[in-house]
N, C-alpha and C positions, 0 to 999 in steps of 0.2 A: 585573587588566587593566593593561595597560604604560599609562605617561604618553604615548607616541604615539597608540596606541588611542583616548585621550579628546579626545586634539585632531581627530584627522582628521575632515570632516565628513563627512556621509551621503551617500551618492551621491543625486542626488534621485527620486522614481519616475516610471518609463517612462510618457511619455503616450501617449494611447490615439492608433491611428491616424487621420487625418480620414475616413478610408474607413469608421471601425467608425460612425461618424456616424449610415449606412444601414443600415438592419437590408433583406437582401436575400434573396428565395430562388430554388431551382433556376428556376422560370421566372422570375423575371426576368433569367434569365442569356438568355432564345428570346427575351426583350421588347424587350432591348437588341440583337439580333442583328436581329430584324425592324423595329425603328425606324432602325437605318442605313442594312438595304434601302429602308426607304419614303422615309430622307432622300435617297438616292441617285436613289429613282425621282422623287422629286416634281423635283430638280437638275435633272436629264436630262428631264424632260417639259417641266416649267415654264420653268424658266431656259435652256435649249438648245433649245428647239423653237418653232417658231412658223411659222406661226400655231396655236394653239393647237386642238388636236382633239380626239383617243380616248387620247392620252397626259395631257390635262389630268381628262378623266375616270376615269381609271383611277386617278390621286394620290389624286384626292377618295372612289372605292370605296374606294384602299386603305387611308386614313386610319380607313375606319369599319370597316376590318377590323381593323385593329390596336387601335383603341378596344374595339371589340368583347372581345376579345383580354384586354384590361384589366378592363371593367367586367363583362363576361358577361351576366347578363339585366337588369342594370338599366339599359342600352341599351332597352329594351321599358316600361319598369317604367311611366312615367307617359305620359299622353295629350301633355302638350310635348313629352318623348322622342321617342315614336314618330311626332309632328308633322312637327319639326325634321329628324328622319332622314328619311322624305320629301321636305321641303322639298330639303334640302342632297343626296341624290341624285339628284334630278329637274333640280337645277341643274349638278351637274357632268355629269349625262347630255346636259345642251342642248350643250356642244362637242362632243361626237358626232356631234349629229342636225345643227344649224343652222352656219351660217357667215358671222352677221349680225355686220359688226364693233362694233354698237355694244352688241348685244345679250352677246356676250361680253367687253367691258368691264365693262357693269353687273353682271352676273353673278358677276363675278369678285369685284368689291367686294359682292356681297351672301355670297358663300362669304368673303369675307372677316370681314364680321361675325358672321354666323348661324352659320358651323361653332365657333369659338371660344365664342360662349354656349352651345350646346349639348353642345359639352365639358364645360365648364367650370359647366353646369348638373347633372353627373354627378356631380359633388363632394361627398362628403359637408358641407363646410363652406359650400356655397351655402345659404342662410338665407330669404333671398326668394321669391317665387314670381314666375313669370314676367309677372302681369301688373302688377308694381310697379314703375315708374320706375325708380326706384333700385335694378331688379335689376343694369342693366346698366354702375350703377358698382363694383357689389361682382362684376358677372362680372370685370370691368374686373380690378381688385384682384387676384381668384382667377388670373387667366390671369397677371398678372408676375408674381406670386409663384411660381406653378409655375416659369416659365421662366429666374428668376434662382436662386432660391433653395434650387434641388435639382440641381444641374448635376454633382455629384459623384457621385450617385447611380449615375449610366451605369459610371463609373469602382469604385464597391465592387461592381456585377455583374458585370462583366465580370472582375474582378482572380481570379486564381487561389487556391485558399484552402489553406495550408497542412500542414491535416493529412490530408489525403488526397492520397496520392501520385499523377502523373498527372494531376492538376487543370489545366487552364488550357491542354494542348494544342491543342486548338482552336485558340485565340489565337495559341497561337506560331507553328502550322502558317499561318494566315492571312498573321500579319506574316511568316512567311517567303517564304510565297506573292511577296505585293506585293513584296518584295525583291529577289527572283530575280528578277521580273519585269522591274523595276527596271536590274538588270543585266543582263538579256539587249538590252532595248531602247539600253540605253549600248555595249555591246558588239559588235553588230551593226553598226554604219557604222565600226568600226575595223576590225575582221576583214575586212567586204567589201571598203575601201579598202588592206589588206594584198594580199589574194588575189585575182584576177580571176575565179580557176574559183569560189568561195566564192561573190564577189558576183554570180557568174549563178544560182547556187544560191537562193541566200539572195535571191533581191531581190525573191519574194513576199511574204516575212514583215516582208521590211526596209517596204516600201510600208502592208500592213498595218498596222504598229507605225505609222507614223507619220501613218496618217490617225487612226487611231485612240484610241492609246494617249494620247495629251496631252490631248485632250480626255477620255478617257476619267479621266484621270489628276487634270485640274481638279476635273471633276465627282465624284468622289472625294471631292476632297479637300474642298470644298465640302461633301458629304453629314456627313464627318466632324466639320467645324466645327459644323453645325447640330444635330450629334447628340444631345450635351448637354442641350440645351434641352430637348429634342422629349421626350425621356427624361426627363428633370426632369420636365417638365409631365406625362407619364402616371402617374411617380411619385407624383407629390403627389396624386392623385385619389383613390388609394385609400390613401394617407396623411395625411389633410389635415392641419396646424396648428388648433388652437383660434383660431375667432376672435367677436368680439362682433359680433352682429347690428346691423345697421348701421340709426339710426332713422329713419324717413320721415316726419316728422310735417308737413303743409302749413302756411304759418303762415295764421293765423285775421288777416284784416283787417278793418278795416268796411265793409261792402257799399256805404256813400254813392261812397266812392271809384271803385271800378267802376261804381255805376249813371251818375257823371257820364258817364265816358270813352263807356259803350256807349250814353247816350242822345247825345253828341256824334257817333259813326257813324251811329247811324240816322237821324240829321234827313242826315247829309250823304248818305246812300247812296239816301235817300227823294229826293232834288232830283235826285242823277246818276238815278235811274230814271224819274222823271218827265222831265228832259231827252231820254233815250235813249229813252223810249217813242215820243217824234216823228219821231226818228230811223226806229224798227222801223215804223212802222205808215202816215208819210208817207208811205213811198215815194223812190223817183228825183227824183220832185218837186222834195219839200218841202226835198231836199238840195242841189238843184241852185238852188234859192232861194237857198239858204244858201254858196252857191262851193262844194258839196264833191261828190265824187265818188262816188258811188255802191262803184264797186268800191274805193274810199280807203277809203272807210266800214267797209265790211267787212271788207277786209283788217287794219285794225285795232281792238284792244282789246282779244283773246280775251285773249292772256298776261297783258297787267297785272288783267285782268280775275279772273283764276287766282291770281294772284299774290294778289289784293285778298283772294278771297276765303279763302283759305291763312292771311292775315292777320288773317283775323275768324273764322276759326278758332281760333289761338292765345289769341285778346282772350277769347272767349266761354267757353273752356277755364279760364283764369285766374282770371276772374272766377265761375266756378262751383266753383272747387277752394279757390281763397283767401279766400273773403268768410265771414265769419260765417255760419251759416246759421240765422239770428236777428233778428226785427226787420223795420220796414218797408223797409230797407237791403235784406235780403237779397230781399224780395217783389219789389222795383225790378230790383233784378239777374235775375234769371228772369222777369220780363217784357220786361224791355229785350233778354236775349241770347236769346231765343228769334225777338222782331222780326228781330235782327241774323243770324239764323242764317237766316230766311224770308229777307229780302233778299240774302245770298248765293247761297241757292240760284237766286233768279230773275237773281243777275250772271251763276252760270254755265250757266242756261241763256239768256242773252241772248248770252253769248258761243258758247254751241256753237250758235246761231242763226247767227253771225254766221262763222264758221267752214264752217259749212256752204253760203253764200252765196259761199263765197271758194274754197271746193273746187268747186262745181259751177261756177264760173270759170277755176279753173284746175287741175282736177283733184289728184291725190290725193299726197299724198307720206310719206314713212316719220316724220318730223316732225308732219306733222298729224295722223297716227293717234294717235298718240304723246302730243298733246294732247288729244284726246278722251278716251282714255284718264285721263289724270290728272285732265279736268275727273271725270271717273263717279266717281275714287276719291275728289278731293276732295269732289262732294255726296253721300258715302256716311261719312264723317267725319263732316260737319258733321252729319249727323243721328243717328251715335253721340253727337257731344257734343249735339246737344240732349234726347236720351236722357240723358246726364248732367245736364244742367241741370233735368230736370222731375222727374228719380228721382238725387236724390244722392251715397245709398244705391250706386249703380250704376259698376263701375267702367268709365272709357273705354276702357285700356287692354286689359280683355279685348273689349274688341268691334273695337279698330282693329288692334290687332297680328293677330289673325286674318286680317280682310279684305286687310289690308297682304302680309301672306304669299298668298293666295288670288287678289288682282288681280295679282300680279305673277306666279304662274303661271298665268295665265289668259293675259295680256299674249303669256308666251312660247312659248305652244302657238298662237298666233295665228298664221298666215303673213301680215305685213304687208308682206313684199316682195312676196310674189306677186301680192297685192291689189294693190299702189302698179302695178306694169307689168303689169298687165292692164287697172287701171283709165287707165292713161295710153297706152295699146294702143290700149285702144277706141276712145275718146274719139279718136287722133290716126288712126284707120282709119275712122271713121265721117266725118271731116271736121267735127266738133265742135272739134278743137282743131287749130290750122296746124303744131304743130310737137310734137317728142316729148323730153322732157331722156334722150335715150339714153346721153348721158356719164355723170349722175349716176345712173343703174339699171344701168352696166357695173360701176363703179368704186367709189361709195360704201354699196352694198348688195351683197347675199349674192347667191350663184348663180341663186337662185332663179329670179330675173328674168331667168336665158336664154332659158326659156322661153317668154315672150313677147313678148321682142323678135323672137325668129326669125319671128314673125308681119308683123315689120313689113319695109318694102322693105329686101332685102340691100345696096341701091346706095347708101342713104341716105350722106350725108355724115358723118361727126361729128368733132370736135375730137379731138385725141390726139395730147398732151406739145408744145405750141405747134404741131404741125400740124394735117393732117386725112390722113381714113383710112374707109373704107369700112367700115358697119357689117358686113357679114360679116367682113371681117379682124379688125374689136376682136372679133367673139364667137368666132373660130377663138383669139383671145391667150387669151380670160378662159376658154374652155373648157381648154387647155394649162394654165393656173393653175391650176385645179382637179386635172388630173390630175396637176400637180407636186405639190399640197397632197397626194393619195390614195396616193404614193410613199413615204411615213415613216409608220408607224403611227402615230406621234407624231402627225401631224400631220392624217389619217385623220377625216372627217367625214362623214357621210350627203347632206347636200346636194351638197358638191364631186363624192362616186363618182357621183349619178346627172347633176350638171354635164358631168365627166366624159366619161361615156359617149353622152353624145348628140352629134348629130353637126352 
């Protein structure tokens, strides 16, 4: 061996690609193909469409189709599974059917939480069951990890592979596709502005291209940025990382400390009930003794009242889950939050008393059902936890996260607009109430309530955008809104087509 030979160094060895990272196979090369359509579709429904209708429900099918796609039967496999897939299709199906804007707010942030744990509860490396607190910091965990930490993923399926010849046309044919495109729509206002016979020609395609194609082009390009992610995250599902189960253990306190706190509520919640019982049972009277107004009276307390007892929810929880359950400590604490859980339920129903007194006053509105409503979920709470508090042993979570899923599709099968303007219908045709809020059942509820306004006089006056205007003309506008909304599939709902169509 020459003395050059021993000097020269090694060349060093070839590192492996970042792409060999993924071990990928032929389908996930359709998984990556069908997660850009769904980025693209959900772009173009969600972020371009609005108000939101049968294009916001079709993102939400298509999402569980491509999950589908991914996991195969274990989409079925457990009773959460098949819960959650209910749940989360029956919610994205509500912007089809309804056209309530507040109901498709909530909605929205509830598909915002509950599709992602139940994703992410498909994961081999979910550890938790679902009625453990702390499942939904290890979903938490599972979903950024998908989303950051496999984004290369999409990029080793999609890349072409080199020993088979022919590989990766698709791709190319694609990127060529978008290119030409690209070029035809740049090319197009030069050529027309050259040639006159051209641009009489051409000035279909030219108009086309440009309503079109830009947006077209954003939305793209948008799908593509999101792609990554979306893909990562289906990746890691059936890939998981090793991870340690995450401990829940509650800390163990001495029960003296909670029995003080909840015998301090109940002497205080014992005095407000004894005060408010003179209030309930006085009468107009005994109020009017007292300088107060009868309909004051009523109209206030329900909320803070809800609110109270929300709050002695929480206390009653804490004190059942953290105390020793040992000791005349802990005997106090289960006496004490059991009182405190009786005395809630009688705030809320002194407040749905008083609720009730202030509706058959002033009839009915999408807000006060709305409150009824969370008072029932609230006293159906408090008596899971005091289920907990009398059987330990017993966990709250599997009794409230059910009901919590269950009132709230209960809620949304409700028609509480129809209800609100018919009950305000009535009431202002029977001569029970002088006047009708026709603005707020035009404008800040769903269609619904056309129909029974058109019960009420077409001549009536009402306010609209600092003037006034003839209820027949606001419901000749709001029926046109509706069949603008019924004119973009996207945007396509059930209430707006029969809105719509009536006359």
């Amino acid at each position: 061996m020459s003395e050059l030979e021993q000097v020269q160094p090694k060349a060093p060895p070839e590192r492996p690609s970042a792409l060999n990272m993924f071990t990928v196979s032929p389908r996930d090369r359709f998984l990556a193909a069908g997660t850009v359509i769904w980025c693209f579709l959900a772009v173009d429904t969600v972020l371009y469409a609005w108000p939101w209708g049968m294009g916001f429900t079709a993102a939400v099918w298509g999402w569980y189709v491509l999950l589908g796609a991914v996991v195969g039967r274990d989409l079925f496999r457990t009773w959460e599974s098949r819960i959650l897939l209910v749940v989360n299709l029956f919610l994205g199906a509500s912007f089809a059917l309804g056209s309530n804007p507040y109901f498709r707010g909530w909605n929205f942030l509830a598909l915002l939480a509950l599709v992602p744990i139940h994703t992410m509860s498909l994961s081999a490396a979910a550890h938790l069951p679902w009625q453990r607190p702390l499942m939904l910091w290890e979903r938490l965990c599972l979903l950024f990890a998908g989303l950051f930490c496999h984004m290369g993923a999409v990029f080793a399926a999609l890349a072409p592979r080199k020993e088979k010849e022919g590989e990766g046309h698709i791709a190319a044919a694609v990127a060529g596709s978008f290119a030409a495109l690209g070029l035809v729509a740049f090319l197009l206002p030069v050529l027309s502005s050259a040639d006159a016979l051209f641009a009489g020609s051409a000035r279909g395609l030219t108009v086309f291209l440009q309503l079109h194609l830009a947006q077209g082009a954003w939305e793209l390009f948008a799908a593509v940025m999101i792609t990554p992610f979306l893909f990562g995250l289906l990746y890691s599902i059936t890939r998981p990382k090793e991870r340690k189960p995450l401990a829940a253990e509650a800390p163990a306190l001495d029960g003296v400390l909670f029995a003080i706190i909840l015998a301090v509520l109940d002497i205080l919640y014992l005095l407000f009930l004894l005060v408010q019982s003179a209030g309930l049972f006085g009468g107009p009277e005994y109020l009017a003794q007292k300088g107060i107004s009868y309909a004051d009276w009523a109209r206030s307390g329900f909320f803070q009242m809800t609110g109270v007892s929300a709050l002695n929810l929480t206390a009653a929880l804490a004190a059942a889950v953290c105390s020793r359950k040992t000791g005349g400590g802990w005997r106090a604490v289960r006496l004490l939050a059991v009182v405190l859980a009786g005395e809630s339920l009688v705030l809320l129903a002194s407040a749905a008393w008083r609720m009730t007194l202030y509706i058959s006053a002033y009839g009915l509105s999408f807000k006060r059902c709305m409150t009824y409503w969370g008072m029932a979920m609230t006293a159906l709470f408090l008596l899971a936890a005091l289920e907990k508090v009398l059987r330990p042993e017993r966990s709250f979570c599997r009794r409230a996260f059910p009901l919590a899923l269950a009132g709230w599709l209960v809620i949304n099968c409700i028609p509480l607009d129809y209800l609100t303007a018919k009950n305000q219908a009535d009431r202002y045709l029977s001569g029970e109430s002088p006047s009708i809020s026709a603005e707020y059942l035009l404008w800040e509820l769903s269609y619904d309530t056309l129909s029974q306004l058109e019960r009420v006089d077409p001549d009536l006056i009402c306010r609209y955008r600092g003037g006034q205007a003839y209820l027949e003309k606001l419901l000749s506008l709001r029926r046109e809104e509706a069949r603008e909304d019924c004119s973009d599939w996207r945007t396509w709902n059930l209430s707006a087509c029969l809105a719509g169509a009536g006359q």
